[in-house]
Backbone as a ProteinNet text record, in pm:
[ID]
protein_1_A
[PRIMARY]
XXXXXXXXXXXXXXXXXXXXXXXXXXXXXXXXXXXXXXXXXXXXXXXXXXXXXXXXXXXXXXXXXXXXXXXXXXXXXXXXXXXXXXXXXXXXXXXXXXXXXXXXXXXXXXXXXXXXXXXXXXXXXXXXXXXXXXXXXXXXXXXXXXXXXXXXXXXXXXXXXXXXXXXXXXXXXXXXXXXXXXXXXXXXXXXXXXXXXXXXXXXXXXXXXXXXXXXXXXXXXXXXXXX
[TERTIARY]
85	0	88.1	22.9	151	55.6	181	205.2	185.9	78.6	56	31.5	127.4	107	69.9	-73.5	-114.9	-144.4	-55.3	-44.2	-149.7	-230.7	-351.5	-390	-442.7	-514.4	-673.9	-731.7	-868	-882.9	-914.4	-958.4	-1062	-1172	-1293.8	-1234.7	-1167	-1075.9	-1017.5	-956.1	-791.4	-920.5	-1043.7	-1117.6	-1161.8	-1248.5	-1320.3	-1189.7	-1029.3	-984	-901.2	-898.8	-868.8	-986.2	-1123.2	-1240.4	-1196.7	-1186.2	-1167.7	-1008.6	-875	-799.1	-762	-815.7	-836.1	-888.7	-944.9	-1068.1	-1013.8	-907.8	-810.9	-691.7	-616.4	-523.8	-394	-442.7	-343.9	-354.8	-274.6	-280	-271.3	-308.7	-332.8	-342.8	-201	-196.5	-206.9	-285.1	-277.8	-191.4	-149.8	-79.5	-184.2	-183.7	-254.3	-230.9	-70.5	11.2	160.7	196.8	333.1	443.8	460.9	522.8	514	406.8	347.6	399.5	352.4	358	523	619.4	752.8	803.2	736.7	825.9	748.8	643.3	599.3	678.1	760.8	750.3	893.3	985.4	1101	1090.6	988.1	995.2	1053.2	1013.7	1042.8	978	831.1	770.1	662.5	672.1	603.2	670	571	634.8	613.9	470.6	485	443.1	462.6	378.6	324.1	188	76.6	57.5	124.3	179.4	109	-13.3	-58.7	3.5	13.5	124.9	21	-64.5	-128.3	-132.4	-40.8	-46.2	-16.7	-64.1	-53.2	79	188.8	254.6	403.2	377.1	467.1	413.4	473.4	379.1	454.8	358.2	427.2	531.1	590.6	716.6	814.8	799.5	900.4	932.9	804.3	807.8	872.7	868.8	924.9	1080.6	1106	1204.7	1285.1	1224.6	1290.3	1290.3	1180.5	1176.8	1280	1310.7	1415.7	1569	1621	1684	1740.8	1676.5	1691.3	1618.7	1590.1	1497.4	1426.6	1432.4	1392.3	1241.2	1212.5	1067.5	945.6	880.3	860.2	725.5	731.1	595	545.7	402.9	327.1	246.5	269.1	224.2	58.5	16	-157.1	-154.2	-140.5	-230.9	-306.2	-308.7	-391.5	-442.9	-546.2	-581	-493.9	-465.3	-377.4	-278.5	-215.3	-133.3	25	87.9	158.6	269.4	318.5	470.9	460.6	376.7	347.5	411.3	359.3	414.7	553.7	607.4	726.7	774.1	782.9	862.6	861	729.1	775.5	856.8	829.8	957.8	1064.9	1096	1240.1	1295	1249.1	1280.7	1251	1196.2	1202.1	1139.1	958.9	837	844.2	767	807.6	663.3	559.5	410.9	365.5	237.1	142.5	-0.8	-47.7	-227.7	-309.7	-349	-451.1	-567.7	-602.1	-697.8	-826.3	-936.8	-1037.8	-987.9	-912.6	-873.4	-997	-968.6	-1049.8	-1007	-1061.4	-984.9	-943.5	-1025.5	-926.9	-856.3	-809.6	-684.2	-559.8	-573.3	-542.9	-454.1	-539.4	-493.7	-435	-468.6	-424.8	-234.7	-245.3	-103.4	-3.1	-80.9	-5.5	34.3	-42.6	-21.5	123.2	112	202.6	338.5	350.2	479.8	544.3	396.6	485.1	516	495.6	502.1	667.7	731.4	826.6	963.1	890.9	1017.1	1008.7	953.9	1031.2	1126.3	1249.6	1350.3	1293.8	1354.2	1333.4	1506.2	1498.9	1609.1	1665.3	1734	1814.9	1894.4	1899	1951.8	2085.7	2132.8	2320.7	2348.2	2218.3	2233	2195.6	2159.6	2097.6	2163.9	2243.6	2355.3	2369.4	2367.7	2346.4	2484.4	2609.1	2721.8	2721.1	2715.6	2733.9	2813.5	2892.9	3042.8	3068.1	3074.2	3105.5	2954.3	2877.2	2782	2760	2732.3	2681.2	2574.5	2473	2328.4	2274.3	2254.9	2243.9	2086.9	2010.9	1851.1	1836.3	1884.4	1850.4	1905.5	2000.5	1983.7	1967.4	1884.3	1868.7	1949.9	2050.2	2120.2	2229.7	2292.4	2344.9	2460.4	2588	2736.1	2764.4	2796.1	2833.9	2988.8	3082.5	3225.6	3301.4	3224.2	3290.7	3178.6	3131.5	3013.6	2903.3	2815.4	2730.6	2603	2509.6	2422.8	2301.9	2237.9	2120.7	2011.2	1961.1	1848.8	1686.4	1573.6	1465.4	1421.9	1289.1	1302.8	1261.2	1190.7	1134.9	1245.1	1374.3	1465.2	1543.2	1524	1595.9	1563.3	1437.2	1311.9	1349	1342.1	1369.2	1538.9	1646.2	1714.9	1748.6	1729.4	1711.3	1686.3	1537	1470.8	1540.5	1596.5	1720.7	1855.9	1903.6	2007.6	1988.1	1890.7	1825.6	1830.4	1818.5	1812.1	1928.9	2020	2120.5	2171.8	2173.2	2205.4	2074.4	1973.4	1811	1732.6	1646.2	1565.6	1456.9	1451	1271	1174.6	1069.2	980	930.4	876.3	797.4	701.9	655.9	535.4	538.2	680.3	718.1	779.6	816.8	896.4	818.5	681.4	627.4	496.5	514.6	456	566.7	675.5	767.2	857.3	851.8	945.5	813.3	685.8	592.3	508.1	466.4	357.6	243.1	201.4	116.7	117	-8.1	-5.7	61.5	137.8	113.9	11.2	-21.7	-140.6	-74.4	-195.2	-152.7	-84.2	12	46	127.6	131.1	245.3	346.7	394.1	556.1	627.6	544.2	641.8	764.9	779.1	926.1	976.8	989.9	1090.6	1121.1	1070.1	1101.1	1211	1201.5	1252.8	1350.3	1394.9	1520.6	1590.1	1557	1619.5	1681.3	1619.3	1696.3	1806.3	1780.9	1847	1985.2	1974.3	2073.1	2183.5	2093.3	2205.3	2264.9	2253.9	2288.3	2447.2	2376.1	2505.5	2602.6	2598.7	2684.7	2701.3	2802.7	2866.6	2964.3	2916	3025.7	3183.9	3248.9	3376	3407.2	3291	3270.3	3190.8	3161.5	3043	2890.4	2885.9	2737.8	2655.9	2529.8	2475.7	2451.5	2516	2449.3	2299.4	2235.3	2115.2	2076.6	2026.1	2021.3	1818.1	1817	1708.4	1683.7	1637.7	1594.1	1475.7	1471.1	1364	1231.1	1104.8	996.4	1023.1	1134.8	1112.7	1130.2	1232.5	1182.8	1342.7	1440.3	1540	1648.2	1766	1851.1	1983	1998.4	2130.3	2204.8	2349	2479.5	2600.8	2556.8	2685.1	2763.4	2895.5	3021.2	3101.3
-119.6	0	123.9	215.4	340.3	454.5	482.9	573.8	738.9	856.8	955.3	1028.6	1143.1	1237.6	1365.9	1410.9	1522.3	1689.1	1720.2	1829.8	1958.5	1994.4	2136.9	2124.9	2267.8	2283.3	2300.3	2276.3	2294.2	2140.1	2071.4	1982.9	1883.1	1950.6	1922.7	1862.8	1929.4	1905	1732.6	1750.4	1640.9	1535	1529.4	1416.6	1398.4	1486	1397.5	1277.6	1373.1	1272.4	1162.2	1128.9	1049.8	963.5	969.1	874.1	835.3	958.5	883.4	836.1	821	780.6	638.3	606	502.9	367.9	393.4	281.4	260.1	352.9	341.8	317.3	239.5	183.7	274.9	360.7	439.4	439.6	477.7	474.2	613.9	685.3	852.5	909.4	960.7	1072.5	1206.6	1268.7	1415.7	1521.8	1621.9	1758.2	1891.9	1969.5	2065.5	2206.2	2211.2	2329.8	2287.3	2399.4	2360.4	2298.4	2363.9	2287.1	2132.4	2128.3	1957.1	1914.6	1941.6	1892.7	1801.6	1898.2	1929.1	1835.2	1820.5	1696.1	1555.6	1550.2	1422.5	1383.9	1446.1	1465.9	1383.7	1443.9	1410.1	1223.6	1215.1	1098.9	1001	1043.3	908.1	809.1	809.3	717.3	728	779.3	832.9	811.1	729.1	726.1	845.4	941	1077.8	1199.7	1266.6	1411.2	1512.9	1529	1629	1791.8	1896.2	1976.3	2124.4	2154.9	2264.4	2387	2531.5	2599.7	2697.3	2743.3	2789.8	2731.6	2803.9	2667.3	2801.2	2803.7	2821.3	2775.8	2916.7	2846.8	2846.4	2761.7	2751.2	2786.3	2859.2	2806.7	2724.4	2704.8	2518.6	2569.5	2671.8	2727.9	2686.7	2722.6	2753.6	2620.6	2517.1	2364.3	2306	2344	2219.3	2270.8	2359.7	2418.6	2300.4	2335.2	2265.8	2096.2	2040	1899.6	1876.3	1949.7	1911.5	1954.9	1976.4	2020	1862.5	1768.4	1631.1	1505.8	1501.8	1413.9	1426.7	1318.9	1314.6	1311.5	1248	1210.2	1316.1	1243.9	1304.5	1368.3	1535.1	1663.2	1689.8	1635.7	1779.3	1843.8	1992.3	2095.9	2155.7	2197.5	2187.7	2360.6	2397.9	2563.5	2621.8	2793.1	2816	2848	2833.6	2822.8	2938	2889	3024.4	3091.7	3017.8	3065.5	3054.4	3091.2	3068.1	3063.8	3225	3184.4	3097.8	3063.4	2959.1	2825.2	2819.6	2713.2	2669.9	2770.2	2817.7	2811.4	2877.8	2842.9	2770.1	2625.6	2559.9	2424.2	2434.9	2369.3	2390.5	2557.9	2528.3	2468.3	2503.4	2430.3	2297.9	2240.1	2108.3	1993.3	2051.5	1990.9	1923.8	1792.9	1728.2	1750.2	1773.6	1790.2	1926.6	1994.3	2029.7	1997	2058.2	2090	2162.3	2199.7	2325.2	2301	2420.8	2348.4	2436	2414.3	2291.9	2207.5	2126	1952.9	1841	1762.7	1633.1	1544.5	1469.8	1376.4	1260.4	1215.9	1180.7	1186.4	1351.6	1406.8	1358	1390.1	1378.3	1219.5	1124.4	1014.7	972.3	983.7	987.1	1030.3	1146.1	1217	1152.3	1060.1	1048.8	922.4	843	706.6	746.6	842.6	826.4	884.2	921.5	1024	847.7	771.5	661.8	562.1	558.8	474.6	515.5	633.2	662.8	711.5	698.2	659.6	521.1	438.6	255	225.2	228.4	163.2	71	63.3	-25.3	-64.8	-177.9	-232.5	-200.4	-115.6	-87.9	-203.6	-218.4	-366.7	-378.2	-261.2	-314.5	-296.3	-399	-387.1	-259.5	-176.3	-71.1	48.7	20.3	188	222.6	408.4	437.3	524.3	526	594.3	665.6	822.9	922.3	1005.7	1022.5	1116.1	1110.1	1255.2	1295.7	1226.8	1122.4	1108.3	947.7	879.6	785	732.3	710.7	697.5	598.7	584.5	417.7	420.5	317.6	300.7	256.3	156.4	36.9	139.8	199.9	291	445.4	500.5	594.9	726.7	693.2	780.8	841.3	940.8	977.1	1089	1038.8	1121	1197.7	1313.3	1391.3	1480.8	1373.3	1439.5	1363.2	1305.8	1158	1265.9	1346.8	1399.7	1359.3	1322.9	1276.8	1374	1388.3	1508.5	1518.2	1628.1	1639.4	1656.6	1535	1526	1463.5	1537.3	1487.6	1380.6	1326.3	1224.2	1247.4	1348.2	1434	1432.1	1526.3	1537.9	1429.2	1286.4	1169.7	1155.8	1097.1	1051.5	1112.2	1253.7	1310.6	1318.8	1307.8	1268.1	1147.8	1024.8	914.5	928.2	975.4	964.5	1026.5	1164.4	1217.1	1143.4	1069.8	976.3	900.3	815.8	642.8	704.3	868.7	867.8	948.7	939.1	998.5	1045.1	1200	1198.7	1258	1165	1186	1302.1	1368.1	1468.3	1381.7	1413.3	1403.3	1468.5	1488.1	1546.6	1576.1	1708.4	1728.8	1619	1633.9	1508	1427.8	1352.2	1245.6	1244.4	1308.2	1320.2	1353.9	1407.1	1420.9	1268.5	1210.4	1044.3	964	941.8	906.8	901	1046.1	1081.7	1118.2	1215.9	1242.6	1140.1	1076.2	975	1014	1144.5	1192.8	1207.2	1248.3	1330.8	1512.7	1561.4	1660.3	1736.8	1870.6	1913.9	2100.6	2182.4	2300.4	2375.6	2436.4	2578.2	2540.3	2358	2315.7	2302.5	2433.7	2466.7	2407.1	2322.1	2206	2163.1	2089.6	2029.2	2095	2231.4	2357.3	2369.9	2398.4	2430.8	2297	2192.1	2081.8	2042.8	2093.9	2111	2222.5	2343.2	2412.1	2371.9	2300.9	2310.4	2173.3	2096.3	1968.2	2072.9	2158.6	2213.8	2290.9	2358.7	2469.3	2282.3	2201.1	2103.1	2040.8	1983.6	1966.6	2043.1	2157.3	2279.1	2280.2	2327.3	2338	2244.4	2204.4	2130.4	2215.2	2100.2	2236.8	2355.4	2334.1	2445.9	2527.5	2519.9	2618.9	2581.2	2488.9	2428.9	2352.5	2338.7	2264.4	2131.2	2053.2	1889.4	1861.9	1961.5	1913.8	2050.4	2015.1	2096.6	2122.9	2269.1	2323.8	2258.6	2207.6	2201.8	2251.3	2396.1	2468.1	2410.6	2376.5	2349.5	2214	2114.4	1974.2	1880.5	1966.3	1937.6	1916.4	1805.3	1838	1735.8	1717.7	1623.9	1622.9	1529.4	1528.9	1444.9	1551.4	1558.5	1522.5	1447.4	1423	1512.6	1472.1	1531.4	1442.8
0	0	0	-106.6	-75.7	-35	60.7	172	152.2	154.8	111.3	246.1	216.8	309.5	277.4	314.3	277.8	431.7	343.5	386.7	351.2	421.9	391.4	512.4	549.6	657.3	655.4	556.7	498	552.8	688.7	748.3	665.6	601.7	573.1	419.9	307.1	214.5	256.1	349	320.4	428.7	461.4	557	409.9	279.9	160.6	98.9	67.5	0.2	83.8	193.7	254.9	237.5	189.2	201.6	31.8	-19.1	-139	-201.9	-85.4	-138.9	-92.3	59.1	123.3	-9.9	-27.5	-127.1	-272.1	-312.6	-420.6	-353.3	-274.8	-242.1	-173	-134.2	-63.7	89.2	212.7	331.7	343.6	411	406.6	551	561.9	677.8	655.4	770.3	728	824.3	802	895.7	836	949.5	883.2	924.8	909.5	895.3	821.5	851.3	760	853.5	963.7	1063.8	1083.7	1092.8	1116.7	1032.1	909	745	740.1	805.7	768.9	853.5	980.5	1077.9	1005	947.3	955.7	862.8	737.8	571.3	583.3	720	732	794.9	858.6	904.7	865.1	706.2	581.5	567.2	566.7	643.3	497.8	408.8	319.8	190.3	104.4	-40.7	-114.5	-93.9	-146.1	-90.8	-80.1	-66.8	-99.9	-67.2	-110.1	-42	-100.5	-8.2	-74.9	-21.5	-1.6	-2.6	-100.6	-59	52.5	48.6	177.6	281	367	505.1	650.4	746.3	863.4	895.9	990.9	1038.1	993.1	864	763.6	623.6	551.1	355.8	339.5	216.2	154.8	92.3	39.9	-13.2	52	181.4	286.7	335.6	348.6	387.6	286	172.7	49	54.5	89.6	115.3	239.9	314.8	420.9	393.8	354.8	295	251.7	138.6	19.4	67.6	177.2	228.8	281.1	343.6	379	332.5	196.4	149.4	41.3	-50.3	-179.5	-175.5	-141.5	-100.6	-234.9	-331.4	-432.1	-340.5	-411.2	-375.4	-499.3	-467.2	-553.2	-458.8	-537.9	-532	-522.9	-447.4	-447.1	-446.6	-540.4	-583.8	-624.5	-650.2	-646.6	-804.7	-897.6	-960.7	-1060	-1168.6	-1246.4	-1193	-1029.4	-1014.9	-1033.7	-1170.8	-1190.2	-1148.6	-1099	-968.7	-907.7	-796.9	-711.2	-764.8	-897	-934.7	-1003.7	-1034.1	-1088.1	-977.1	-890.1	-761.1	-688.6	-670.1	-616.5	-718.4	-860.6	-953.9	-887.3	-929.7	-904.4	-763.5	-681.5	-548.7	-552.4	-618.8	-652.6	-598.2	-626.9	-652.2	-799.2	-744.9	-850.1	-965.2	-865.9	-979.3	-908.1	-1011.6	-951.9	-956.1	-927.8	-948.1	-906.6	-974.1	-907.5	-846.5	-744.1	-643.9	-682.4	-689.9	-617.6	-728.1	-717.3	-807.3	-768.1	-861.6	-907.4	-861.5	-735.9	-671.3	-745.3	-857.8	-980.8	-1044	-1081.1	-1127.5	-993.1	-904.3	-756.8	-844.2	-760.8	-776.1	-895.1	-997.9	-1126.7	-1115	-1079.6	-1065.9	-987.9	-839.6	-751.5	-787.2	-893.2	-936.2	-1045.4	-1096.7	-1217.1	-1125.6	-1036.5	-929.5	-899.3	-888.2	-789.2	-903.1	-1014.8	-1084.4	-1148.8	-1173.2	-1218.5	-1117.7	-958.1	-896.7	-864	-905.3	-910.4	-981.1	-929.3	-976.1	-1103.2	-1236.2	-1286.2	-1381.3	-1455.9	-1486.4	-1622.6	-1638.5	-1781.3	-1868.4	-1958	-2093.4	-1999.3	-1920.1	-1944	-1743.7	-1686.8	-1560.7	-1450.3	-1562.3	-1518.8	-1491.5	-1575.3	-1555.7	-1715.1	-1727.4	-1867.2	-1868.6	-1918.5	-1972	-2046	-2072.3	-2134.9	-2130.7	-2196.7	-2152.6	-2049.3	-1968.3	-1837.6	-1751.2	-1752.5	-1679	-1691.9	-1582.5	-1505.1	-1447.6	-1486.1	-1443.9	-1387.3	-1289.2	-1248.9	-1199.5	-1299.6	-1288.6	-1133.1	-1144.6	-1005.1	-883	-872.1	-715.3	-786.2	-874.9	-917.2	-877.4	-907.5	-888.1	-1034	-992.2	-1108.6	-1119.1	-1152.4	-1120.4	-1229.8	-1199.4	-1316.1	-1312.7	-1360.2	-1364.1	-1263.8	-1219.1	-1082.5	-948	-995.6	-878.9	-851.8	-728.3	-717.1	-772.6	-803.4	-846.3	-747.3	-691.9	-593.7	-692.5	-769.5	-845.2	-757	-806.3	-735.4	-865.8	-807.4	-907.2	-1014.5	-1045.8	-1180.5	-1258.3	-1200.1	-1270.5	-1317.4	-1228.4	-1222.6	-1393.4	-1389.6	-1505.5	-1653.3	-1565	-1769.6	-1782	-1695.4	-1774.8	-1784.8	-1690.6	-1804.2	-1938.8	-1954.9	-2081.5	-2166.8	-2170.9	-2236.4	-2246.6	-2171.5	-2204.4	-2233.4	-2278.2	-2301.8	-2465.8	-2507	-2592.8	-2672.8	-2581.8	-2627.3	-2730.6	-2805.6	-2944.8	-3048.7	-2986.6	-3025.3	-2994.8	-3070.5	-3038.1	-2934.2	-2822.5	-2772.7	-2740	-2812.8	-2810.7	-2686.6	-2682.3	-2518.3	-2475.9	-2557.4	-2520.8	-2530.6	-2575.2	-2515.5	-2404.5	-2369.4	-2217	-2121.4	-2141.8	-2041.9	-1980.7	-2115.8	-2120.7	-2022.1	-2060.1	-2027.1	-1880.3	-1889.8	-1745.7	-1645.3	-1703.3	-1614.8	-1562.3	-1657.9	-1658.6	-1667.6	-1773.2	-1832.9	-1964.9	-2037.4	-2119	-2123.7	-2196.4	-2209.9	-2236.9	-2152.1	-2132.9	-2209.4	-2236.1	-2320.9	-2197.3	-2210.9	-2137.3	-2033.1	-2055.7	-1921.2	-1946.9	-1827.3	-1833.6	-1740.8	-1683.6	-1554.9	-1603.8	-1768.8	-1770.2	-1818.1	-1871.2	-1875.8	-1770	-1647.8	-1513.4	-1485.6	-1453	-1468.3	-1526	-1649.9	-1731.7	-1731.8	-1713.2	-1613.1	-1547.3	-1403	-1302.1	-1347	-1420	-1476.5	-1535.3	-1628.7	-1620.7	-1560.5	-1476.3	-1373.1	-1304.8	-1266.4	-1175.3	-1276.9	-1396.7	-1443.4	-1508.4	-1490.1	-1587.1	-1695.5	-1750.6	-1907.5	-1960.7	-2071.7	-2076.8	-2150.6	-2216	-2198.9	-2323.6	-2430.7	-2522.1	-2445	-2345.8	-2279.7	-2278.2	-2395.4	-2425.7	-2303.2	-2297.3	-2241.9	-2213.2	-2149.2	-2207.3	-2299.6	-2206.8	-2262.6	-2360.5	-2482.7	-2563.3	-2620.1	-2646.6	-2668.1	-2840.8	-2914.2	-3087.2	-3086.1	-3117	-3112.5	-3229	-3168.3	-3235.5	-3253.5	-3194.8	-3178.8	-3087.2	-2971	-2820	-2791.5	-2698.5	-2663.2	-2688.3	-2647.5	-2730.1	-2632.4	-2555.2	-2464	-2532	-2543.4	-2649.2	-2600.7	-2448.4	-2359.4	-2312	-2349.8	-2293.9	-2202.3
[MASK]
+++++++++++++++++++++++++++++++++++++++++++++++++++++++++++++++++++++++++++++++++++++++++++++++++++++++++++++++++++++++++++++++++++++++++++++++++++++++++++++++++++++++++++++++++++++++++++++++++++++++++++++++++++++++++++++++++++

């Protein structure tokens, strides 16, 4: 059974989807400030987290902040409708989804199924490690060295660059990467895996022409070139 920790202080909110996440196979604790949110989050006791940025106490800014400070532990983001910084900022700090609230406790679950479905370890053709120039990718302990460095990737970022190195050389389309690494469809106006490759970039730097590993092909999506 996987393990969901939802964070909001709208009581009446996080008691409907606990009725309705219970009965779709999840175990569901709640906090209902940011403080709370933040000690339970660390526990580790949790395969994901559902993290409200309106929160008493603490905002969920400030909590994902502190989360990600000791723990991978994949977040999405629960905002506010059209609100775009919100969501831009909690990317870059390194939420792995969002959604906007009043959400569809189907969208809900839907999302939280595909978060958990793409941090399972799974097994690569060559034992599960992918070699690209200066980089090292290892599926089975998801992890990933860049230059003999270890890298502070969440698992969003894990996902799409797999999917960018599995295709090494190759253009991939947004919407394939967001099938792929998200475990969605791409949807109009979502700027989640720009945010996401971004931060995929500031992490591994330049390589030594100055270029990017991961490269922009404008109007056909992106193409990691090693190094």
């Amino acid at each position: 059974m996987n393990r969901v920790l939802l964070i909001d202080d709208d009581v009446e909110l996080c008691q409907m989807l606990v009725e309705y996440l219970v009965p779709e196979g999840f175990a569901v604790d709640t906090a209902h400030d940011g403080l709370e949110g933040v000690r339970c989050a660390l526990r580790g006791a949790h395969d994901v987290v559902v993290l409200d940025i309106m929160l008493p106490k603490l905002n969920g800014i400030d909590a994902l902040q502190r989360i990600r400070r000791d723990s991978h532990t994949p977040v999405l983001m629960l905002t506010a409708k059209g609100d775009d910084v919100d969501r831009i900022i909690g990317l870059e700090l390194g939420a792995d989804d969002y959604l906007a609230k009043p959400c569809n406790p189907r969208e809900l679950v839907a999302r939280l199924r595909a978060i958990l479905r793409r941090t399972v370890p799974t097994q690569a053709a060559d034992g599960g490690v992918h070699r690209a120039g200066a980089l090292v990718l290892s599926v089975s302990e998801r992890s990933a060295h860049w230059q003999g460095e270890l890298l502070d990737l969440t698992s969003t970022e894990f996902n799409l660059l797999e999917v960018l190195v599995s295709a090494a050389g190759h253009i991939v389309s947004k919407a394939q990467l967001s099938e792929r690494a998200m475990g969605r469809p791409l949807t109009r106006y979502d700027r989640s895996i720009d945010m996401h490759l971004s931060n995929l970039r500031r992490k591994l730097g330049q390589l030594d022409d100055g270029r990017s590993p991961i490269q922009t092909v404008r109007g056909l999506g992106y193409q990691y070139i090693g190094g």
